[in-house]
Phi, psi and omega in degrees: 000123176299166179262148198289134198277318215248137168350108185325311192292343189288123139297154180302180141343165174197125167231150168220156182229108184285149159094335216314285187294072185296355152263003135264163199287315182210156172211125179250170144242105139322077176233107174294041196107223208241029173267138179212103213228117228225107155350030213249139200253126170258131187259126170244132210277031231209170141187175218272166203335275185292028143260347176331149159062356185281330200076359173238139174316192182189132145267127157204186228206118162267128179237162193168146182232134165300148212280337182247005151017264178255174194299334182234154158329083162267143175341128186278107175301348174292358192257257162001297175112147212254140178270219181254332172320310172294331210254350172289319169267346158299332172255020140271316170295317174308322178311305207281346175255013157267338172303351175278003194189155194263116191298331172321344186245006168256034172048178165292062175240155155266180203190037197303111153246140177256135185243112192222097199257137197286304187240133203240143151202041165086142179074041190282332199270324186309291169328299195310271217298326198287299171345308192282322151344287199278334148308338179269311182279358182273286178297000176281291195317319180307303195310308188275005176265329210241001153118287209322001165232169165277326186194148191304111209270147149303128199268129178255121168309181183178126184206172204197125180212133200290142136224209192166152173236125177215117207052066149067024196213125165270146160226141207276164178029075170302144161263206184273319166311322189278323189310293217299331169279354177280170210225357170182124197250149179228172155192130171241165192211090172274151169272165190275339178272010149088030165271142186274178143251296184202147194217133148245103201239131175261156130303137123288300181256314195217081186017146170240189143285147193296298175323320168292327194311305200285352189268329153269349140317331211243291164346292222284328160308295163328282187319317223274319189311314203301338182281298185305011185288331173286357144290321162286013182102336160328146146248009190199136151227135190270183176288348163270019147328000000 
């Protein structure tokens, strides 16, 4: 494991690039470190079956890592077949992107995010939602500009960041050195209004204590206030944020 440069409570670096994708309804390029994740929301005019006829949208989330990715070549899932690990995090990113907005006020629209992470080096699902986030609402606003909402709905942020314990010390936002070595792997996904949406913590090596839980939990809050600083208009945040 390489040694950490940065503050245990510090997030990596954090940059964003709007537009990237000019054929999609909103587009973000994310980049978390050396996690680099590219954003893009399609709106369809449609929703799937069992919403028919309801009056209400629907969000939801395609994820996928390029082949070139990771430190080795992985498999193209259009070859291969999607494993369970991708359908695990596409329905946690959907999960948490439907907390944003009340469906009920998107008409019979979808609302399809692709999270495509270009460069993977830990903490690729968290980047998906704060990233995929900030895309939904680039395409909600467009949706209310352009006739296609009657009025722009309220919006909840929603945003996500990784922790962990590695050699007996908890830390935020792992890189991949840090992740493939914790001993309690975590990931939490918060609202702007300081609610949780949905939080996942493993043993690794061993049972943990309720107290370490709430101590990286009480991290994992801190950072994520710090990730809304990008709902206010930051595009870069350093770790001394």
């Amino acid at each position: 494991m390489s040694e950490r440069k940065r503050p245990v409570d510090a997030l990596r670096p954090v940059s964003l690039e709007y537009g990237v994708q000019p054929h999609a309804d909103g587009s973000v390029l994310i980049r978390m470190g050396n996690t680099h994740v590219l954003c893009g929301v399609t709106v369809e005019e449609k929703v799937p079956p069992f919403l028919k006829d309801r009056g209400q949208g629907w969000i939801t989330a395609e994820y996928g890592m390029l082949p070139c990715a990771t430190h080795s070549r992985g498999r193209r899932e259009a070859v291969s077949g999607q494993s369970g690990r991708t359908l695990e995090i596409q329905r946690l990113i959907g999960r948490s992107l439907r907390m944003m907005v009340d469906l009920q006020l998107l008409g019979e629209n979808t609302l399809r995010v692709d999270c495509d992470v270009l460069n993977a080096d830990g903490g690729t699902r968290c980047a998906s939602i704060t990233g995929g986030a900030l895309a939904v609402r680039m395409a909600l606003e467009r949706m209310a500009d352009s006739g296609r909402l009657p009025a722009l709905p309220p919006i909840l942020p929603v945003a996500a960041v990784s922790a962990g314990v590695v050699g007996g010390r908890s830390l935020l936002d792992l890189d991949y050195s840090e992740d493939s070595s914790a001993t309690v792997d975590a990931n939490f996904v918060m609202c702007g209004d300081g609610r949780w949406i949905e939080v996942q913590t493993t043993a690794e090596g061993e049972p943990f204590q309720p107290e370490l839980f709430l101590a990286m939990a009480d991290m994992a809050a801190r950072g994520i206030g710090r990730l809304f600083g990008l709902w206010a208009g930051k595009k870069e945040l350093s770790p001394h944020d």
